[in-house]
N, C-alpha and C positions, 0 to 999 in steps of 0.2 A: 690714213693708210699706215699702213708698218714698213719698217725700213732695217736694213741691217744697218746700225751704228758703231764705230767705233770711243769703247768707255777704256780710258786707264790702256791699259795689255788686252784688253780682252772687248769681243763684240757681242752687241745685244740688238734683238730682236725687236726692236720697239714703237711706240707709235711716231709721227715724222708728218712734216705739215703735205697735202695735197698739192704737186704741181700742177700751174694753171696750162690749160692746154689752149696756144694763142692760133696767129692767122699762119696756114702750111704746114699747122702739125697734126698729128694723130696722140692719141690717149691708147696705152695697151693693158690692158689686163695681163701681168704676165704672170708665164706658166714654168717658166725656167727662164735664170741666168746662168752665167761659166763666167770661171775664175782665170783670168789674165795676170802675171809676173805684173805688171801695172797696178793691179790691185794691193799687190804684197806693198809695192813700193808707196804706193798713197796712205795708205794703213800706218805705215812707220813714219810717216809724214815727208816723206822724200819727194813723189808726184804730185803737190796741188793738183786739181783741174782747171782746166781751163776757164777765164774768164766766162760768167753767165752758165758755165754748168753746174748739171745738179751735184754736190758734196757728198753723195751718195757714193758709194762704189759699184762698180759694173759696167763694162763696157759693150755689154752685149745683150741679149735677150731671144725670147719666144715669146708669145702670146696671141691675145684677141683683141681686135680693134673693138674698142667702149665707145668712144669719142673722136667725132670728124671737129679739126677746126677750120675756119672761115677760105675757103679756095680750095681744100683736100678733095679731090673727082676722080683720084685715084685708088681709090680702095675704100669698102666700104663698112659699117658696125657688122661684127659678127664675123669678117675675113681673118684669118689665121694668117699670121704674119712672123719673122723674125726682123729686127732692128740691128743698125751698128751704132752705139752712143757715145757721147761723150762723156759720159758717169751716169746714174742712179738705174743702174739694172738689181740691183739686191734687194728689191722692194717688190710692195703689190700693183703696185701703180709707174707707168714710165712716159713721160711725156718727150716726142722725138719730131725731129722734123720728116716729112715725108717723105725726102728725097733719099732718105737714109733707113728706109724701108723696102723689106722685100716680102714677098709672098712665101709661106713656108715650103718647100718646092712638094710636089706629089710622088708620095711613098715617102716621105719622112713624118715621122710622129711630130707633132706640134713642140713637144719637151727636146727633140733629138734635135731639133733647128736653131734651138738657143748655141750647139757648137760650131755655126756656123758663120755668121756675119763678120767676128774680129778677126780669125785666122786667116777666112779664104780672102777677106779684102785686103791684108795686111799681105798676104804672097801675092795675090794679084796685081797689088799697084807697085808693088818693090819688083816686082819680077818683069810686067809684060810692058806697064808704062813706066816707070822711074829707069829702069834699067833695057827697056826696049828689045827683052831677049827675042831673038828671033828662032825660027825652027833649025834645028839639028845642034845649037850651041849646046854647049856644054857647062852644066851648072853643079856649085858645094852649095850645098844646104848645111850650116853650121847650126847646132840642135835641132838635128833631124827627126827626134822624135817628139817634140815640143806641139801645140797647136798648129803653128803656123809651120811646123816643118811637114806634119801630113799630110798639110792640106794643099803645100809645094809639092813636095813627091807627087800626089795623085793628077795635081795640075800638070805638071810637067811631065808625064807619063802621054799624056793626051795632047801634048803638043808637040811630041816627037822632040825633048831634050833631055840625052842622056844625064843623071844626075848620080853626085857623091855625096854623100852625108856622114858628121861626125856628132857620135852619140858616147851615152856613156855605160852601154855595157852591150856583150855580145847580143844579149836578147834584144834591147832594144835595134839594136842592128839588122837581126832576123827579119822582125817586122818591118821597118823600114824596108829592106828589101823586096818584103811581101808587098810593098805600097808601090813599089815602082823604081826604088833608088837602084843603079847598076855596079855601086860599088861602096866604102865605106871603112872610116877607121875607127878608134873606139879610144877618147882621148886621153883615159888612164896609162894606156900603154906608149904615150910620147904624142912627138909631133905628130900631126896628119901628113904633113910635107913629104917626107919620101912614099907615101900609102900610096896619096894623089897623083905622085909621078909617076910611081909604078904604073896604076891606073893610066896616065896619060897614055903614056910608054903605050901598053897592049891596045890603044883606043887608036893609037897613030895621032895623037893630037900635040901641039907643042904647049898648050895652060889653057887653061879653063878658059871659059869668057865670061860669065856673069859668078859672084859670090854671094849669096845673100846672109850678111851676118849680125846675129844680135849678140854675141859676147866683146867685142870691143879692142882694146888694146893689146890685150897677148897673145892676141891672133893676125894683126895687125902685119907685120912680115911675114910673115909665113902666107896671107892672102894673095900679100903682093907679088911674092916669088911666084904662086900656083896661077897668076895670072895671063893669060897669051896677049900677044899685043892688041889692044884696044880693049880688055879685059875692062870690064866693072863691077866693082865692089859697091853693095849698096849695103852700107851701115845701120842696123834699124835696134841696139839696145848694147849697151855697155856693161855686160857681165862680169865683165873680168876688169873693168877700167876703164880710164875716159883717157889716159895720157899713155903716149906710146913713143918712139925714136921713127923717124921715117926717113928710108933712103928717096931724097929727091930723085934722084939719077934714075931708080928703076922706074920709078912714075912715068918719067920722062921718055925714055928709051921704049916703054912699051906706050905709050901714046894711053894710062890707065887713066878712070875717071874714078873716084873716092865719089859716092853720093850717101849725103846725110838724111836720112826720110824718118820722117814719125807720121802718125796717123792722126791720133787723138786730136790734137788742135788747129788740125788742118778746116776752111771756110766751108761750109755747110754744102757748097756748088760743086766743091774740090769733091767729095766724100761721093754726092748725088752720081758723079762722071764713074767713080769704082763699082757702085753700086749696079749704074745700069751696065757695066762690061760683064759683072757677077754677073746679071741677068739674060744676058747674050751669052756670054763665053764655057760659063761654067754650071750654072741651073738646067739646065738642058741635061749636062752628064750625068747631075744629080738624080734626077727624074729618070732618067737610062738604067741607074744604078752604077754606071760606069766610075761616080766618085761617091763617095759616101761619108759622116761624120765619122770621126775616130774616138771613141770617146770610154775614156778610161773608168770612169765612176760618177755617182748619182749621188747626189746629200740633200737631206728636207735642210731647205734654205736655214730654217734654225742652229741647223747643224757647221754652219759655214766657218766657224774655227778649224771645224776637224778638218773641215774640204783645204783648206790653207794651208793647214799641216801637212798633209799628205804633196801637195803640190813642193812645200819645201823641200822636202824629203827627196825631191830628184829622180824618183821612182817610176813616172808615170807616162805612158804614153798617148801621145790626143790631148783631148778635154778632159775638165771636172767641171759637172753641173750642179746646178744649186738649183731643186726642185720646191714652188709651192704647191 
């Protein structure tokens, strides 16, 4: 099969040995992957993957089931499927565990479901179980208009939690908006910190209660001040930095919990548990139309420097897929 590789600076298209598809997997022919800030960062050799994963980049996919292996009774050759992986989604071929599969939901196109498995599992399990939001709390989506900030917004739209988001420019704000967020700063222009009060202020609330943030350190106070007491911050990517100052005191006095969650090399069981809530909780809306993929642009997989490019460039709201 072919695979996208990293040569030198730059990636090629090329041939790449066949994963064996063992006992509890599936074989996918796939039809589309999307581009994850994970992928930038394994490319520049930052993010290994994980132990036993494919070297491949891609953390996500669409396709058609080729290959049942040995106990798989859960889907069968020829079912149209999206995956959530542990790496090699930039290839023709993806071999995944079962339990990290889902049915492409109905009324989405088989290529449009590739934008779905890493962002909505990634808001799901940082929002409803790592962080335990419950209904009417009140949540900052920190890059809100990001994959996984969408796909927050339109979650949290449907579970009745009002949300804030900080993005980087009016338009993406608009949008955001459009998805469900109720209020919003734009971080060119300073802190979020007095936005969010303000916000508080008109909402009658004294801080937020859940924050979900992938920039890191230099948001770091400022989370914890917009936090109310019992306030959780669930940490999921270090944009801005891994090292920050922390006032114990305010932790304390608000009773806040700081949680560290990543996805990717989380146990195969861990993944299966997100997977079926995705399939209770939020495939259903999908199928409604009530959520929908956000997806910014489409690149023939060969093309996948450019798709990179563009993702650096900060521009983008949603997805970029990477089409064969």
């Amino acid at each position: 099969m072919k695979a996208i590789q990293v040569e030198g600076d730059g990636l090629v298209w090329a041939d790449f040995e066949r994963p064996v598809c063992g006992p509890g997997e599936l074989r996918i022919q796939v039809a589309a992957s999307a581009i994850n800030r994970a992928d930038l960062l394994q490319r520049g050799g930052g993010y290994p993957p994980p132990p036993g994963a494919s070297p491949i980049m891609g953390l996500e996919c669409s396709g058609t089931v080729i290959e049942l292996g040995e106990g798989v009774s859960s889907y069968a050759v020829g079912d149209e499927v999206c995956a959530l992986l542990a790496g090699g989604g930039y290839a023709e071929e993806v071999v995944v565990p079962a339990g990290q599969v889902l049915p492409v939901p109905k009324g989405v196109a088989c290529v449009d479901a590739a934008a779905l498995p890493e962002v909505f599992a990634t808001a799901y399990l940082n929002l409803y179980m790592e962080a335990a939001l419950a209904p009417t709390e009140r949540v900052i989506i920190h890059a809100g208009a990001s994959g996984v900030g969408t796909a927050a917004l339109q979650m949290l739209k449907h579970s009745n939690n009002p949300s804030f988001v900080t993005v980087g420019s009016q338009a993406k704000l608009e949008q955001c908006m459009a998805l469900g967020a109720a209020g919003g700063s734009i971080r060119h222009e300073g802190s979020f910190l007095p936005v969010v009060q303000k916000w508080l202020e008109a909402e009658g609330a004294a801080g937020v209660d859940v924050i979900l943030d992938p920039v890191g350190g230099q948001y770091l106070m400022d989370n914890l001040t917009a936090l109310g007491l019992g306030g959780r911050l669930v940490l999921i990517g270090l944009m801005s930095g891994a090292v920050a100052e922390v006032n114990l005191g305010l932790l304390m006095m608000k009773r806040t919990r700081v949680i560290g969650s990543t996805l990717r090399a989380r146990p195969i069981g861990e993944k299966a548990l997100v997977m079926d809530g995705l399939r209770r909780d939020v495939w259903p809306k999908i199928e409604s139309g009530d959520i929908a993929p956000v997806i910014e642009a489409k690149f023939p997989i060969e093309q996948t420097a450019d798709a990179h490019a563009l993702m650096v460039g900060n521009d983008t709201v949603g997805k970029i897929l990477l089409t064969l």
